[in-house]
N, C-alpha and C positions, 0 to 999 in steps of 0.2 A: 417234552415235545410240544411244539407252538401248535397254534389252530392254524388251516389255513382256510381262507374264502376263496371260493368260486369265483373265478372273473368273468365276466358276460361272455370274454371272448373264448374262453374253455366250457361253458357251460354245457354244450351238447357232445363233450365227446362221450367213450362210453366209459369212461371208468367215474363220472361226474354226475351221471343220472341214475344210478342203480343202488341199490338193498341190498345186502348180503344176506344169507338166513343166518338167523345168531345161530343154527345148531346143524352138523352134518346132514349128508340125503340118506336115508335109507337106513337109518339106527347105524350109523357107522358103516356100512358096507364098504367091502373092497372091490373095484372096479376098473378096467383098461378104462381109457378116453375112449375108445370106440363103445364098451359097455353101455359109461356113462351118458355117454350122447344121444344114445339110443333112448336109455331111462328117461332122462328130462323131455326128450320129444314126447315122449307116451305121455308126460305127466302135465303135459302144458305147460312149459316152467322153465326160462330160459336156465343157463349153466352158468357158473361163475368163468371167466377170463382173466388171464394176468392182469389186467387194469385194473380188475375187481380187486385182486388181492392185494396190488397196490394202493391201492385210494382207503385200503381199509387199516393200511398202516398211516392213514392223514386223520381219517375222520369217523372211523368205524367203533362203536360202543366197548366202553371196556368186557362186558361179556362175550362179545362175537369175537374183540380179539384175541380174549381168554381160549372160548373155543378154538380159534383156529391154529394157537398155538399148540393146544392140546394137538390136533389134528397133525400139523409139521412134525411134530417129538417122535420120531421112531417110524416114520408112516408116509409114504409119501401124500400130497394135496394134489390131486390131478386135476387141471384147467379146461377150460374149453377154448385155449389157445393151440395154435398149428404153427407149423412152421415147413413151409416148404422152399426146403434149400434148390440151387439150379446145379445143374451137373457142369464141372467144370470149372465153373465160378465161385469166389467164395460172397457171394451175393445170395438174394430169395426174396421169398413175401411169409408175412406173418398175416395171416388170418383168427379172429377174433372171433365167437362164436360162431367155431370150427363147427357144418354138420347141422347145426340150429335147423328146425322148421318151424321155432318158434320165435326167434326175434334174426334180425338179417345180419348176415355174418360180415365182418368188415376187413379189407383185406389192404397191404401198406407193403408196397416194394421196399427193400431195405438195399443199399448199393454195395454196403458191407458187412458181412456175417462173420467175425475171425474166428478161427479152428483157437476153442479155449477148454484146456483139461484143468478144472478146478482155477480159474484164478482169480484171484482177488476183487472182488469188486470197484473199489479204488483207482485200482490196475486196468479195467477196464474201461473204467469213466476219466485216464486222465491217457488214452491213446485213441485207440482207432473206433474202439464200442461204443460211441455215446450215442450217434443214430440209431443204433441196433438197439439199446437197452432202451431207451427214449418210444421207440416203436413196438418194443414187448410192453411195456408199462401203457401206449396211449399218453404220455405228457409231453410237454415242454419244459420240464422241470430241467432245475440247470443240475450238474453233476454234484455239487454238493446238499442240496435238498434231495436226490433221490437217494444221496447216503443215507441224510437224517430219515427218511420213511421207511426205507426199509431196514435200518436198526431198530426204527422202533417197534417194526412191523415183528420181524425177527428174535428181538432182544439179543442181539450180537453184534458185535465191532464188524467194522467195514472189513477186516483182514481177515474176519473169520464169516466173512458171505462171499459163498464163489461159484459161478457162474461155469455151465460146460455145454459144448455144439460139437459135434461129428467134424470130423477131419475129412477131408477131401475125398480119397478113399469109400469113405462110409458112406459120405452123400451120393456119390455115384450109383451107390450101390442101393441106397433106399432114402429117397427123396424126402418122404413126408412125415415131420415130427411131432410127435407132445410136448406140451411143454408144462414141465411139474413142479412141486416144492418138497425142500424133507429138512428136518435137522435132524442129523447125526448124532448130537450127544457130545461134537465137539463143533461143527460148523454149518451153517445152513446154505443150502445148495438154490439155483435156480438152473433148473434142468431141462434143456431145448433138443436134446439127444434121444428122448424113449420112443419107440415104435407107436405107432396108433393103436394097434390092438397088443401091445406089450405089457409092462410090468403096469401091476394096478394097485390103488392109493384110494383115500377116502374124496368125498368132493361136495356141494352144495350149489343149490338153486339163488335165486336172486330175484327182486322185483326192481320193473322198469316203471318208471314216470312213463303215465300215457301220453304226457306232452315230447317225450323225448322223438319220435319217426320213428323209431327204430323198428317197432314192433309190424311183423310185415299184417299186408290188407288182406 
């Protein structure tokens, strides 16, 4: 896996200014995204977000990423990523510390969200999903770099990471997502379909550079 450098002109997004904690919140606890939300507001302590877990497959210490592996193996990773699909459209916005009253949440129209049951990562990044993955992640990473991160984030082939969103149907019927991590034992999932107060997964805090704005006044 290559190092990469921060370029000036990415420097302040959020996946580019934050810490990961090298070790889960709460001794491992299991928690909804709503739990969790709640927890981290009480604790003063922003939540990790998909970008976070992204950037941690570029640049994050071989222990945190030990741990976090540990964490995917059997268990879901719950995000402080949202996704709220539009009814009728297969369009939304992705919201990034979803709920925060501790650093300010950032929120990224997406023009297109395709209805995906498990597929391929690859399959995603060489059709209609590269805005949409590009906008869960926070990069400009081109589609074969965010192979290589999240293989290595993972430690699995791109045919065996696969990606799933609610079908047209479902979104009408319940708008606002989680979005989570797990590996199965045979394939590692990125999961934009779970309910807010739904199934719950283990999760982790983060520190922000005070220089980054983010942190509200």
């Amino acid at each position: 896996m290559k190092l990469y450098r921060i370029s000036d002109e990415n420097a302040r997004t959020l996946s580019q200014i934050v810490i990961i904690d090298p070790r889960s919140a709460d001794n491992r606890a299991s928690k909804t995204q709503e739990q969790w939300i709640e927890y981290f507001n009480k604790l003063g302590k922003p939540m990790i977000s998909a970008p976070n877990i992204y950037q941690a497959g570029k640049s994050a210490s071989n222990e945190t990423l030990n741990s976090l592996r540990k964490d995917f193996d059997g268990s879901w990773v719950v995000s402080g990523t949202s996704i709220k699909y539009y009814k009728n459209y297969l369009s939304g916005r992705i919201i990034h510390n979803y709920g925060s009253s501790i650093v300010k949440p950032i929120e990224k129209n997406v023009s297109l969200i395709p209805v995906y049951s498990s597929a391929p990562l690859k399959e995603v990044l060489t059709s209609k999903g590269i805005e949409y993955v590009q906008t869960l992640f926070d990069t400009n990473d081109d589609p074969n770099t965010i192979i290589e991160v999240i293989e290595h984030l993972s430690k699995r082939k791109s045919d065996d990471i696969r990606l799933w969103t609610p079908d047209q149907d479902s979104r009408n019927i319940y708008t606002d997502r989680a979005v989570r991590f797990v590996d199965d034992g045979d394939r590692f999932h990125v999961d934009g379909s779970d309910h807010f107060g739904g199934n719950s997964g283990h999760s982790r805090g983060m520190s922000i550079s005070p220089r980054s704005g983010r942190v509200k006044k």
